[in-house]
C-alpha positions in Angstrom: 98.2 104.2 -48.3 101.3 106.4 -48.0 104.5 105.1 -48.1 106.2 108.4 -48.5 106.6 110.9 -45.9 107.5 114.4 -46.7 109.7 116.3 -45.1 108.8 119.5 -44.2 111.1 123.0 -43.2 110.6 124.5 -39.6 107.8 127.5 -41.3 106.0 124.5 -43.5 105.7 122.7 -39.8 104.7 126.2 -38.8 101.6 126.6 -41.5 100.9 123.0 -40.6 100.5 123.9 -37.2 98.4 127.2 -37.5 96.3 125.2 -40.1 95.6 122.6 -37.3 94.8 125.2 -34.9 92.5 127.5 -36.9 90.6 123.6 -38.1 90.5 122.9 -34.4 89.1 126.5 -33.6 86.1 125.6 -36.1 85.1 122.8 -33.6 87.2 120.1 -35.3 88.4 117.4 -32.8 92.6 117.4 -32.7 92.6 114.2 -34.2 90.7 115.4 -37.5 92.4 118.4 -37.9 95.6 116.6 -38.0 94.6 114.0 -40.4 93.0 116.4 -43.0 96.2 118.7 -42.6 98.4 115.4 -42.7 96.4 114.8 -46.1 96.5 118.1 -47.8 100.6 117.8 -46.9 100.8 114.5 -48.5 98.7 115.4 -51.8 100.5 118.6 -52.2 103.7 116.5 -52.4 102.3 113.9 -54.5 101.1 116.6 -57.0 104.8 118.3 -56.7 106.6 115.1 -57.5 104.5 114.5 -60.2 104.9 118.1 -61.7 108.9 117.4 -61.0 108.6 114.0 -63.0 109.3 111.9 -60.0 106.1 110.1 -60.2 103.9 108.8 -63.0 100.9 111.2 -63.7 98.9 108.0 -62.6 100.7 106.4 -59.6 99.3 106.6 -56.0 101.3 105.7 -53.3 
């Protein structure tokens, strides 16, 4: 599981949100859409603060 949350600028929270939306216009319940938007988020900055050094190439949180 996560323990990190990252924190995202008003147009990232923007994307987010039209990301959800366009998922959700597919047929995807709100819920799902969410979750798999939460994920890519969280993956993105996982790969970011590896590529920054911040993280082992190995480590999950």
């Amino acid at each position: 599981m996560y323990n990190h949350t990252p924190t995202l600028t008003h147009s990232e929270q923007q994307v987010a949100a039209e990301r959800i939306h366009d998922l959700m216009a597919t047929g995807i319940s709100s819920g799902e859409a969410i979750m798999i938007v939460a994920n890519e988020i969280r993956e993105a900055d996982m790969k970011r603060r590896q590529a920054a050094g911040e993280l082992p190439a190995d480590e999950e949180e």
